[in-house]
N, CA, C and O atoms as a printed pandas DataFrame, in Angstrom:
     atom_number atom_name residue_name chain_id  residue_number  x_coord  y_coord  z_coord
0              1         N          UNK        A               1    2.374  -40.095  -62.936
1              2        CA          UNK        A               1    2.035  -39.673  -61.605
2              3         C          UNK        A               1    1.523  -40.894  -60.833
3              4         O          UNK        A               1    0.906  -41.779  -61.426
4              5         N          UNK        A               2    1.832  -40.967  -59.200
5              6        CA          UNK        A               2    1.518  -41.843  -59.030
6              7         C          UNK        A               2    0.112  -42.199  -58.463
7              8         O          UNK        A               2   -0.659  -41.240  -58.496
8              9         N          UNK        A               3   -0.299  -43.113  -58.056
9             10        CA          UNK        A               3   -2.213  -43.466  -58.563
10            11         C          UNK        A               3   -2.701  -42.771  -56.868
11            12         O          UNK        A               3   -3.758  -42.141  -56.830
12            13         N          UNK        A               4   -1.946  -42.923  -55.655
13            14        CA          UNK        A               4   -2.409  -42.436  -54.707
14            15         C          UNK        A               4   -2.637  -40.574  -54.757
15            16         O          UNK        A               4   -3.545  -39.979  -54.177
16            17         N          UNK        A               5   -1.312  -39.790  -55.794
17            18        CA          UNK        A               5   -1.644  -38.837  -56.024
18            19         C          UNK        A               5   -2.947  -38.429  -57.040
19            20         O          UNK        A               5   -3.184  -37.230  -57.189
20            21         N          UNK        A               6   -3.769  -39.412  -57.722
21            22        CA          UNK        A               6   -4.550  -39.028  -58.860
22            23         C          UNK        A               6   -5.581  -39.169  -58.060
23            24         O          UNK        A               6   -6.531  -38.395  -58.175
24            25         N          UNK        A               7   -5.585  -40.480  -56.822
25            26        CA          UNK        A               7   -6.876  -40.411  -56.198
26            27         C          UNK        A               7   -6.731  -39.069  -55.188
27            28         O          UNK        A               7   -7.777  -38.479  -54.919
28            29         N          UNK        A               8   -5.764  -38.687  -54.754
29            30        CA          UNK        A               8   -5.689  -37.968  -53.934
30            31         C          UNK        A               8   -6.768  -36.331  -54.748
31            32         O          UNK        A               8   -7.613  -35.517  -54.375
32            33         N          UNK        A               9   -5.968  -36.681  -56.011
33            34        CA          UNK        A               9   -6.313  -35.210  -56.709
34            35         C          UNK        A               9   -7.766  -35.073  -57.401
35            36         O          UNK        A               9   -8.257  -33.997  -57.741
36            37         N          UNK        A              10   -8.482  -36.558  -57.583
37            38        CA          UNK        A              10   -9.916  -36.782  -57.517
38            39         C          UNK        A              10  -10.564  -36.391  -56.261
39            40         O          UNK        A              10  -11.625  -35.813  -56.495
40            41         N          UNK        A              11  -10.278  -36.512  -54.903
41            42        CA          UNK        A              11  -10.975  -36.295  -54.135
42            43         C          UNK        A              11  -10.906  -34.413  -53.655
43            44         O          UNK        A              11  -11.628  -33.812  -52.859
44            45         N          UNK        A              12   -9.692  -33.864  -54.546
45            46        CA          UNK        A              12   -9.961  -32.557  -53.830
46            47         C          UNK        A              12  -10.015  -31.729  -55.060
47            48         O          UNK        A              12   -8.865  -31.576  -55.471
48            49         N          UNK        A              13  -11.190  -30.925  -56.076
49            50        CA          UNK        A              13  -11.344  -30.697  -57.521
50            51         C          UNK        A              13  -10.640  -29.436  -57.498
51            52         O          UNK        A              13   -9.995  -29.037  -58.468
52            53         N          UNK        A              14  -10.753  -28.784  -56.385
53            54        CA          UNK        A              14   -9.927  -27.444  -56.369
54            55         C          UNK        A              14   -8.191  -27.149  -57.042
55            56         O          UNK        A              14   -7.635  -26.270  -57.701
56            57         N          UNK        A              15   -7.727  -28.777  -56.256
57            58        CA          UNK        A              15   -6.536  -28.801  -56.627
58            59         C          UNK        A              15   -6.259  -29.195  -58.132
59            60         O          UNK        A              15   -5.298  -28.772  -58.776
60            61         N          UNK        A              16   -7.549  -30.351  -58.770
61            62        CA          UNK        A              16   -6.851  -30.834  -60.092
62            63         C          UNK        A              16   -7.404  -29.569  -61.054
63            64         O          UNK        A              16   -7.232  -29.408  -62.263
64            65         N          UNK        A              17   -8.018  -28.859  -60.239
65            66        CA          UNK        A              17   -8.382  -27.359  -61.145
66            67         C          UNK        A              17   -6.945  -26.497  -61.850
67            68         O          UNK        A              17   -6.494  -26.147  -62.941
68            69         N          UNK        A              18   -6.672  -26.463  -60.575
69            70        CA          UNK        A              18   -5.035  -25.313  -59.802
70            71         C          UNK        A              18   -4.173  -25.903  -61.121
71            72         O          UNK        A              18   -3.887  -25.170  -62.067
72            73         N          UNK        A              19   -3.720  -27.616  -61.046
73            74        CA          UNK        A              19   -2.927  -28.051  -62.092
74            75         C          UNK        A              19   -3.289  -28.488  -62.970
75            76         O          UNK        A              19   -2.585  -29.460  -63.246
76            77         N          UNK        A              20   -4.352  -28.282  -63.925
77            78        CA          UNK        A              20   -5.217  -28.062  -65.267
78            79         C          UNK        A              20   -4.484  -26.624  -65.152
79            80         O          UNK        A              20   -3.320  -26.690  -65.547
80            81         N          UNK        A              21   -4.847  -25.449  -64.746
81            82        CA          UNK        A              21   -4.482  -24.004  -65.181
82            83         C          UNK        A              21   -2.616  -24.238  -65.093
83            84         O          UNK        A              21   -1.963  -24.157  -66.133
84            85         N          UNK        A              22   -1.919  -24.530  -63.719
85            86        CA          UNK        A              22   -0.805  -24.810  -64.206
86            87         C          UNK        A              22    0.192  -26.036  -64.440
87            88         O          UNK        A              22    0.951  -26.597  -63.650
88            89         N          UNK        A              23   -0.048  -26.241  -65.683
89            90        CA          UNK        A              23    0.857  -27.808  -65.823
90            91         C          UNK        A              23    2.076  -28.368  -65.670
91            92         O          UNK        A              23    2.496  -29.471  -66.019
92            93         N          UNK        A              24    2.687  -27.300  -64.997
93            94        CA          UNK        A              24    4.296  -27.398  -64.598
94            95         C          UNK        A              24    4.243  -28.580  -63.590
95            96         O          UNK        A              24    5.132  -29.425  -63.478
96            97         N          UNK        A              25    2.808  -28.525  -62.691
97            98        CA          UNK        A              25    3.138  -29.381  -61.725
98            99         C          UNK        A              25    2.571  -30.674  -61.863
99           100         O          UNK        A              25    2.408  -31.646  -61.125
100          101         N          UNK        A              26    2.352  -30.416  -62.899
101          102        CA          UNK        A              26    2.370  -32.631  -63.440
102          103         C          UNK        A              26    3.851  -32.894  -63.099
103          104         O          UNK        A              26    4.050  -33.681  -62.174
104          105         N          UNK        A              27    4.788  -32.415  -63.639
105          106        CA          UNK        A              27    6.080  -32.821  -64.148
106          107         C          UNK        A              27    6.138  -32.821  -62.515
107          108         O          UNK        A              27    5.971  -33.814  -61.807
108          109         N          UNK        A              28    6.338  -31.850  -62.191
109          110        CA          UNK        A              28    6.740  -31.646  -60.166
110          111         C          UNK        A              28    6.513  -33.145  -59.616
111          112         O          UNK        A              28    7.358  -34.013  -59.398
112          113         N          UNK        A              29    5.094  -33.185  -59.457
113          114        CA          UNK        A              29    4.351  -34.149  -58.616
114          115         C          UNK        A              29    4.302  -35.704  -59.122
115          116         O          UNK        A              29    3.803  -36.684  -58.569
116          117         N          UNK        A              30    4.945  -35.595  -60.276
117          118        CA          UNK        A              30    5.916  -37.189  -61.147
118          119         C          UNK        A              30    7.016  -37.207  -60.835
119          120         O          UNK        A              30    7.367  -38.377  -60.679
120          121         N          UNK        A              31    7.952  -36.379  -60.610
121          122        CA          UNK        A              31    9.602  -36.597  -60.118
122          123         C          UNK        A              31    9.654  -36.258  -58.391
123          124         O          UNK        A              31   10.662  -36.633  -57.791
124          125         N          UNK        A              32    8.805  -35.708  -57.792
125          126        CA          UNK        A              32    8.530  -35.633  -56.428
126          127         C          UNK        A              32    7.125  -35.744  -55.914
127          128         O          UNK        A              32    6.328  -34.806  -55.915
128          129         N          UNK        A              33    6.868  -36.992  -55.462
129          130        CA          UNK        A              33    5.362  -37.005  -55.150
130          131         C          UNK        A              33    5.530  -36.367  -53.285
131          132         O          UNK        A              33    4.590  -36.599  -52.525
132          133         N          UNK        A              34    6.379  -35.845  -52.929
133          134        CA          UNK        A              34    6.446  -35.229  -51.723
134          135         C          UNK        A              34    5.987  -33.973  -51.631
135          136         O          UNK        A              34    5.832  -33.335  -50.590
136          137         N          UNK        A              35    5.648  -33.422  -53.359
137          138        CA          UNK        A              35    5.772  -31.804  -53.382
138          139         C          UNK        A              35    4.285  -31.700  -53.435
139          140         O          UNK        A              35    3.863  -30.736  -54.074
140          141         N          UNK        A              36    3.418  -32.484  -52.902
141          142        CA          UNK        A              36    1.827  -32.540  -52.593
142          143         C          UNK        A              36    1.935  -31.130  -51.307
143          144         O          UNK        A              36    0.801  -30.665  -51.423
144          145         N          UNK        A              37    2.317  -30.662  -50.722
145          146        CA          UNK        A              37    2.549  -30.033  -49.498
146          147         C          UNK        A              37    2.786  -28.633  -50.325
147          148         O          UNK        A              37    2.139  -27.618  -50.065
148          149         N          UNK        A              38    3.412  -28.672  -50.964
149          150        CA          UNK        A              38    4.089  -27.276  -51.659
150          151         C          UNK        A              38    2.657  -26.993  -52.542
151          152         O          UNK        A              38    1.982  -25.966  -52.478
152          153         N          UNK        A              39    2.393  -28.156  -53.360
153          154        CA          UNK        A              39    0.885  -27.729  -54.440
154          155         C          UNK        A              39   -0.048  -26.969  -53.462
155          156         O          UNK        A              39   -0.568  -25.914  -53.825
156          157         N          UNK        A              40   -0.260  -27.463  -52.283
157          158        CA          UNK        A              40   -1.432  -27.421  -51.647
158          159         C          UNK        A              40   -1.550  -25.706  -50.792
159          160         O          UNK        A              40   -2.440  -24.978  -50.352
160          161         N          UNK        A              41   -0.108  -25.697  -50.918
161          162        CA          UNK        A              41    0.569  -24.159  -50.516
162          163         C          UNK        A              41   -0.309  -23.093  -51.350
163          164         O          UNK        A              41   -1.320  -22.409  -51.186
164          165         N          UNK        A              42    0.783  -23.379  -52.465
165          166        CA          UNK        A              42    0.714  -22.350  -53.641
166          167         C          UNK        A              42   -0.444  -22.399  -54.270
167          168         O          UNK        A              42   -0.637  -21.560  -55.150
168          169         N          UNK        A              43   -1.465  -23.368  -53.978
169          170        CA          UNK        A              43   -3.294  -23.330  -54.326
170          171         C          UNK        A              43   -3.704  -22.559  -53.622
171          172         O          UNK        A              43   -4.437  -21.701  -54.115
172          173         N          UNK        A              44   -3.446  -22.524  -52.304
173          174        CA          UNK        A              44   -4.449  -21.934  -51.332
174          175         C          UNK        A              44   -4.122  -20.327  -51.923
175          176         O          UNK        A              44   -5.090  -19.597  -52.136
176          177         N          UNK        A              45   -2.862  -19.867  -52.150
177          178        CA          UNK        A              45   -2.689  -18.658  -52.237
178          179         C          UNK        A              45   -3.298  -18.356  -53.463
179          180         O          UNK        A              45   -4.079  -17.407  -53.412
180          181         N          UNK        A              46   -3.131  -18.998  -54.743
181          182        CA          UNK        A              46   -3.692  -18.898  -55.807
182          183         C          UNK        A              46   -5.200  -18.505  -55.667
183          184         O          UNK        A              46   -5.649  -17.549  -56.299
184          185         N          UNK        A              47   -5.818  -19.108  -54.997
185          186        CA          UNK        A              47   -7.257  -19.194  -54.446
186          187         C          UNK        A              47   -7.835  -17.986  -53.707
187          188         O          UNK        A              47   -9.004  -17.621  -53.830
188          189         N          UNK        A              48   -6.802  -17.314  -52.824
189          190        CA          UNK        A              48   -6.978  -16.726  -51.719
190          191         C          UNK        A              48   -7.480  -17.289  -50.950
191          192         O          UNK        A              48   -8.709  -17.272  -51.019
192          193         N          UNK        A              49   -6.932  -17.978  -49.968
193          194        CA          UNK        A              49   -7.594  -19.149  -49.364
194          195         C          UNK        A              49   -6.740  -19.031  -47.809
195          196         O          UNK        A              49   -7.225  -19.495  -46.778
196          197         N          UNK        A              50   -5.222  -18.236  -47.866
197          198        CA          UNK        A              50   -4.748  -18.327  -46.432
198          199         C          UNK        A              50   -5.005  -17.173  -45.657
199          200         O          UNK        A              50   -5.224  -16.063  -46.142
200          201         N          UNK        A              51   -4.977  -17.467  -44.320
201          202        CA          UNK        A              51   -5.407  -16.895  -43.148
202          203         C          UNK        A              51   -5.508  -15.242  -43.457
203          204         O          UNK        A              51   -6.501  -14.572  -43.176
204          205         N          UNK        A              52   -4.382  -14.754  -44.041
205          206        CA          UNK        A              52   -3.688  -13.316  -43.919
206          207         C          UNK        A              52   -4.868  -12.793  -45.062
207          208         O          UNK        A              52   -5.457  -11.730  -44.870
208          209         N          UNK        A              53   -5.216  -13.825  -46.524
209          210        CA          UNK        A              53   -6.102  -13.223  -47.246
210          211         C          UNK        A              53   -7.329  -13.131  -46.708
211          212         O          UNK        A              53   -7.894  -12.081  -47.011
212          213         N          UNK        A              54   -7.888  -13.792  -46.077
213          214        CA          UNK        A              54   -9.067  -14.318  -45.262
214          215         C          UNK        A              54   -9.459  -13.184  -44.331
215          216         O          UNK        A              54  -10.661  -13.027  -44.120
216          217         N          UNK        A              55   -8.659  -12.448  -43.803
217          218        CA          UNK        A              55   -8.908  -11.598  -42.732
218          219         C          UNK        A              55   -8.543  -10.198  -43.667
219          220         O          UNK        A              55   -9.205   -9.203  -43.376
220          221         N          UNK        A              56   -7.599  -10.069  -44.695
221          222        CA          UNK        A              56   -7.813   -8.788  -45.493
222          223         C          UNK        A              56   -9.466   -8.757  -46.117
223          224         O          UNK        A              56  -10.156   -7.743  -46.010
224          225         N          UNK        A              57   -9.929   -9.936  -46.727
225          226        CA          UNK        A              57  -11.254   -9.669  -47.148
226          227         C          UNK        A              57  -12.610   -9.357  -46.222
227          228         O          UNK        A              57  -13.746   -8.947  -46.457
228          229         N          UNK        A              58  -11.837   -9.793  -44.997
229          230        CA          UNK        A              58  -12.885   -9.239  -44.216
230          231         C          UNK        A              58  -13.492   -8.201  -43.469
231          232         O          UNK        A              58  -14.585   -7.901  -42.988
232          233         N          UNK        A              59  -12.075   -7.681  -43.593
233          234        CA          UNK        A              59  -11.641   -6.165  -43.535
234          235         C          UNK        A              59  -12.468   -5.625  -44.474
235          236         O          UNK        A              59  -13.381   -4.924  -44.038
236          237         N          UNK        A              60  -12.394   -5.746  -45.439
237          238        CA          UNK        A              60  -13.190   -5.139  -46.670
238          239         C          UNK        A              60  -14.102   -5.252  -46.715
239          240         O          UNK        A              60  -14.685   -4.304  -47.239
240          241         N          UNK        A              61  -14.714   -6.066  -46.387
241          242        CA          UNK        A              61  -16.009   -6.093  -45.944
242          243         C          UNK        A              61  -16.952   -5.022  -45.032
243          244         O          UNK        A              61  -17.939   -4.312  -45.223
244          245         N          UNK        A              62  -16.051   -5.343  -43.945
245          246        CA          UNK        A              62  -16.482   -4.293  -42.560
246          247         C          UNK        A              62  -16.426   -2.929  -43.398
247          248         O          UNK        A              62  -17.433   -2.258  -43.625
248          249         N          UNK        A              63  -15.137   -2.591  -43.835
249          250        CA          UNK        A              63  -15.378   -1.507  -44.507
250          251         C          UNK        A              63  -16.649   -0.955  -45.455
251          252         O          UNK        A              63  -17.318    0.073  -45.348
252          253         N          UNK        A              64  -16.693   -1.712  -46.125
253          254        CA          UNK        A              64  -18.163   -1.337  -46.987
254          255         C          UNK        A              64  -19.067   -1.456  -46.343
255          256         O          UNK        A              64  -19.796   -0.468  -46.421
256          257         N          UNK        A              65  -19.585   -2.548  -45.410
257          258        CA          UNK        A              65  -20.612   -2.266  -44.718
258          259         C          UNK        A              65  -20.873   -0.505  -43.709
259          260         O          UNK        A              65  -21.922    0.099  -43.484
260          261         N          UNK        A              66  -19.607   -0.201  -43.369
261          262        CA          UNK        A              66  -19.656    0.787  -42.496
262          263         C          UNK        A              66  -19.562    2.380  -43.506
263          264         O          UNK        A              66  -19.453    3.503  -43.013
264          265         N          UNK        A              67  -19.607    2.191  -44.372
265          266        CA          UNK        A              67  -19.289    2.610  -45.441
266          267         C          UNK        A              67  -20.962    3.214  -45.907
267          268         O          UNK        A              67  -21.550    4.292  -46.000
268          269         N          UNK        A              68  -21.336    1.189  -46.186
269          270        CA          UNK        A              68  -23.208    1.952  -46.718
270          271         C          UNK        A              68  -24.090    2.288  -45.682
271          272         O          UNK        A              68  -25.272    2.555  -45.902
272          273         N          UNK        A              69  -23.378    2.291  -44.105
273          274        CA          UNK        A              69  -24.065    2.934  -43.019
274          275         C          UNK        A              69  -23.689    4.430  -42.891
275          276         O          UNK        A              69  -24.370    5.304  -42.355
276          277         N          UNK        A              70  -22.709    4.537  -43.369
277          278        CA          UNK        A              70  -22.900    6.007  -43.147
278          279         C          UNK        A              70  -23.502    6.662  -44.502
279          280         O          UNK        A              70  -23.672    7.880  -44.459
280          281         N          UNK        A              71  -23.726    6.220  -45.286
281          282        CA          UNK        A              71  -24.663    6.713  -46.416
282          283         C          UNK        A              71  -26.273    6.803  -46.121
283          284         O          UNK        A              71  -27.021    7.606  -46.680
284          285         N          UNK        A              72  -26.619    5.965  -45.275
285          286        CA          UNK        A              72  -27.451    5.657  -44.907
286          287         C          UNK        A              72  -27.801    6.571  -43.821
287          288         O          UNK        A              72  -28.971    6.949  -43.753
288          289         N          UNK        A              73  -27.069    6.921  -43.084
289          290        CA          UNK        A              73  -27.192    7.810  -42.012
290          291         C          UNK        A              73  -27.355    9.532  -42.804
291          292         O          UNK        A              73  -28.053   10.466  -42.408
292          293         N          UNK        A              74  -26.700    9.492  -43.667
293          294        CA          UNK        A              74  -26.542   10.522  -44.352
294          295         C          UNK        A              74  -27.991   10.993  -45.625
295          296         O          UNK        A              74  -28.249   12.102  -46.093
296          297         N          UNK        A              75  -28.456   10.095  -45.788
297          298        CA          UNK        A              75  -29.543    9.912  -46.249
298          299         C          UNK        A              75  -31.074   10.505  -45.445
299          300         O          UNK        A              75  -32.034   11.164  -45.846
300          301         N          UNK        A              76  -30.721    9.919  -44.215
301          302        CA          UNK        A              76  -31.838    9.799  -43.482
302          303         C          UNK        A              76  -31.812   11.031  -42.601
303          304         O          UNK        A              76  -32.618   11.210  -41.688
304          305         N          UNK        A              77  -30.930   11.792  -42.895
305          306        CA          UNK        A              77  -30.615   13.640  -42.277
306          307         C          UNK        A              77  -31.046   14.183  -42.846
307          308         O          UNK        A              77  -31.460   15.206  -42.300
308          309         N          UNK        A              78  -31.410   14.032  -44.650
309          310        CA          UNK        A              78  -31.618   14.734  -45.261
310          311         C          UNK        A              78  -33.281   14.764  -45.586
311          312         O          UNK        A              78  -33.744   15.605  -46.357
């Protein structure tokens, strides 16, 4: 691999995490050091890390919060 990708992959631990769990992309990122773009893809999703997951969890959130308010409301009737 080449040394700008190792420093690259020292400075971000998330990613040399991602390819410790999958090692396919040693081999990738040695015969294409272009496929830094694609790793960085398929991490974020791995992670839950893009926009679309980001806003489902927050959804879920709101939900439970509104959730232990009406328990709460329901509580305080009784």
């Amino acid at each position: 691999m080449r040394k700008e990708i190792i420093q690259y992959l020292d400075q971000r631990q998330d990613l040399k995490y991602f390819i410790r769990i999958h090692p396919e992309w040693y081999k990738r990122l040695s015969r294409n050091p272009n496929d830094l773009q694609a790793l960085e893809r398929v991490a974020k999703q791995y992670y839950k890390g893009t926009i679309l997951q980001k806003v489902n969890r927050f959804q879920e959130q709101i939900q439970m919060a509104q959730m232990l308010l009406g328990m709460l409301s329901i509580l305080k009737e009784e």
